[in-house]
C-alpha positions in Angstrom: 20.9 6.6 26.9 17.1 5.9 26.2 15.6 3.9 23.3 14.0 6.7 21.4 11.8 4.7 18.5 12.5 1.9 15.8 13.3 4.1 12.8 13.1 1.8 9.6 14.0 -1.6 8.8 16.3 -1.9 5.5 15.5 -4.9 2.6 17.6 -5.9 -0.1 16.2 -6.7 -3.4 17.5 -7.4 -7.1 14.2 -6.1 -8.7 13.5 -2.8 -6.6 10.6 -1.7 -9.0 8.8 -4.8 -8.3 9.1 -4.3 -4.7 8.2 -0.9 -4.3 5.2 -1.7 -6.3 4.2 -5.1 -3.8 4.2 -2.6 -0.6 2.7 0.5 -2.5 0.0 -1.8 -3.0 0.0 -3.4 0.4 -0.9 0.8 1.8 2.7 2.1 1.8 3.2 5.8 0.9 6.4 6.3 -1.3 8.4 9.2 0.4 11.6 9.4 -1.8 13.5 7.8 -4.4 17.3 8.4 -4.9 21.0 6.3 -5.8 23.5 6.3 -3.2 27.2 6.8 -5.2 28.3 8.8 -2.2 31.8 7.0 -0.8 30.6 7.8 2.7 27.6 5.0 1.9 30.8 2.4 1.3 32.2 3.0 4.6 29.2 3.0 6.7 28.0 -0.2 5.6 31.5 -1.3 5.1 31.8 -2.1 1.0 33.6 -0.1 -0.4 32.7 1.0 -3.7 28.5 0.5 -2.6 26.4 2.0 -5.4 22.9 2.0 -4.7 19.1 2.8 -5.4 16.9 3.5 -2.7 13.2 3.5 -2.2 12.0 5.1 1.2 8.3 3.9 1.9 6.4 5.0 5.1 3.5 3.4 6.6 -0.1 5.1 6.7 0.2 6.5 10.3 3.9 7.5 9.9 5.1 5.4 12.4 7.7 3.2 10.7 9.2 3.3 7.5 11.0 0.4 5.3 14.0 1.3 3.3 14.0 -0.9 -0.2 17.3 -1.1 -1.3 19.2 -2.5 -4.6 22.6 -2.7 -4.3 24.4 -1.7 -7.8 27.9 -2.2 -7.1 29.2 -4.9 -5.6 26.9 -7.3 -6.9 24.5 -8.7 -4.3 25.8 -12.5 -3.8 22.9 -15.1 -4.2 20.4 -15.6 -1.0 18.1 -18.0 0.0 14.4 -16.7 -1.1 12.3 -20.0 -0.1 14.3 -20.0 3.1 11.7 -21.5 5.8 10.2 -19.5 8.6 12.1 -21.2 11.5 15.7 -20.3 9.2 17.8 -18.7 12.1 17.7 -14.7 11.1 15.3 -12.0 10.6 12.3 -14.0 9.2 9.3 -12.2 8.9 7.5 -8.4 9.2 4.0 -8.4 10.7 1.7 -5.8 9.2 -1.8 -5.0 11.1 -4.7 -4.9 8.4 -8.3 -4.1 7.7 -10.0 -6.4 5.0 -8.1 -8.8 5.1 -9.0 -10.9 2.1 -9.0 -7.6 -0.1 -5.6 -7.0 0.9 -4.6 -10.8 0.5 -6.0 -11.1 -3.4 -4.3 -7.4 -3.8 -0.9 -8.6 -2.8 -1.3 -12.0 -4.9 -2.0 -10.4 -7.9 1.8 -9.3 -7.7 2.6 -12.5 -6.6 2.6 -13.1 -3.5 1.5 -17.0 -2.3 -0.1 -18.1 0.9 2.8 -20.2 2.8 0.1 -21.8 4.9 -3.2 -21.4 6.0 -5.4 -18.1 6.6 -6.8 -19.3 10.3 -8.2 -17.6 13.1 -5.2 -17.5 16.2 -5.2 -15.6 19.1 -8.2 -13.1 18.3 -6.8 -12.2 14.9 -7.5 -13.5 11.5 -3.6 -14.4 10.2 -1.5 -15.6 7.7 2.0 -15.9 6.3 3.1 -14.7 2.8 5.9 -14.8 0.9 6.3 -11.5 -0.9 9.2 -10.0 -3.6 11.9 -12.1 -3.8 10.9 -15.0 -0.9 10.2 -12.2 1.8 7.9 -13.4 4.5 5.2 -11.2 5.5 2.5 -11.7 8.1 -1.1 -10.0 7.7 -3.4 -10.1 10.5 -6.9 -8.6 11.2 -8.1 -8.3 14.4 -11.5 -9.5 15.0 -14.4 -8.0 16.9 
């Protein structure tokens, strides 16, 4: 067996619109929209009964893709949105960017807030963000 690629991650949101709109703006290409009432969706995640819609998004070079997903049927229980960054779990998604601060007052005007400083670290220009519904994002620029 060999490791052939990462293929897409998968987020949950209530208010898919919303987030298709904060990583369209961020550079994603939408690829596809569609619902998911197939019974073969239930079983492979295993809940029976899933009912979905799905937004697949794809990064500029192609490379990696996210899948935004709102789940229809059964109802999404509550999560934990302001959830800190050292919360045990999948915390964050790194993105690699060019102009920074454009991209920074482009992903604030659909609400995304600084969770800390914008610093220099490590030959990058960095910060952490919380985006749709609490998701953490972190945008770096690498500097000359």
């Amino acid at each position: 067996m060999t490791l052939l690629r990462m293929d897409h991650v998968g987020i949950n949101f209530a208010d898919l619109d919303a987030a298709v709109a904060f990583f369209v703006e961020l550079g994603f290409e939408l690829q596809g929209e569609w619902s998911g009432d197939d019974p073969a969706v239930g079983r492979i995640i295993g809940l029976e009964g899933a009912r979905t819609d799905v937004a697949m998004l794809n990064t500029p070079d192609g490379h990696a893709q996210l899948e935004l997903i709102r789940f229809r049927e059964p109802a999404s229980p509550a999560g934990a949105p302001l959830a800190p960054a050292h919360t045990p779990g999948l915390r964050h998604l790194t993105f690699a960017v060019e102009g920074l601060d454009d991209v920074l007052a482009r992903l604030q005007a659909h609400g995304a807030e600084l969770m800390g400083e914008l610093v220099e670290f490590g030959g990058y220009r960095l910060c952490y963000l919380r985006g749709p519904e609490g998701i953490i994002l972190e945008v770096a620029e690498k500097l000359d």
